[in-house]
Steps between C-alpha positions, in 0.01 A plus 500: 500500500883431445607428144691242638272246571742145462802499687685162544794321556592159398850299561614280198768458270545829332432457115806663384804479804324152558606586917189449747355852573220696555330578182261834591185527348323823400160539334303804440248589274716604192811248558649205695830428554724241670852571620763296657653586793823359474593582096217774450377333204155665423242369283193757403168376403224739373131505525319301196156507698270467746240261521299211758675210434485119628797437692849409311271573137787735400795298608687348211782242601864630385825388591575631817294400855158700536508653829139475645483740814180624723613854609221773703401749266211785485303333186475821215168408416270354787743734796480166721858484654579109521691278343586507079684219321833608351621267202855607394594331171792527216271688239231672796396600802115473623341652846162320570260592776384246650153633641405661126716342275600815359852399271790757397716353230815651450738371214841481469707810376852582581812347692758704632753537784555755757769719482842463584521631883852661476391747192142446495451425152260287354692155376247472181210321377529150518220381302157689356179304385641186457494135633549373871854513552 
């Protein structure tokens, strides 16, 4: 099985260059990131645990928009390859599967941007462990 087992995109307002892009989604077992397209703002989440949870029991409100997505997924725990409920938030990122209910919750990390494209150097941290931007 891949390691990559979330891959999404989602188009909204980009929480840092505020343009409308595509923010990419990325979750694998030891970290989840998001990344605009358009600024390459990334945010990192890591792994806090793994658990069967009721539905939305982990998300917390913040102040940002909490993207709820249904992507297809091969489940980590039951194998069933269907549909898992992806909940993007300020402060975490869950992946639900919806036929055992088997939850990864990832919190929030690190903030950086990509590097610059001329010299390909990193343009620095932006934030680390702190509140929603």
């Amino acid at each position: 099985m891949s390691d990559r087992f979330i891959s999404a995109t989602y188009c909204t307002d980009c929480y840092h260059c505020r343009n409308m892009a595509d923010q990419h989604i990325r979750a694998e077992p030891n970290l989840a990131d998001v990344t605009c397209e358009s600024c390459g703002a990334t945010r990192v989440f890591v792994p806090l645990i793994e658990d069967v949870d009721e539905t939305g029991m982990f998300a917390k409100p913040g102040p940002w928009p909490v993207w709820s997505l249904a992507v297809p997924a091969v489940c980590r725990n039951c194998g069933v390859d269907g549909l898992h409920d992806l909940t993007v938030g300020c402060r975490n990122i869950t992946v639900r599967c919806r036929n055992c209910r088997f939850t990864h919750l990832y919190r929030f990390n690190l903030e950086y941007m990509a590097g610059d494209p001329v010299e390909d150097r990193p343009v620095g941290v932006i934030t680390g462990h702190s509140t929603c931007p």
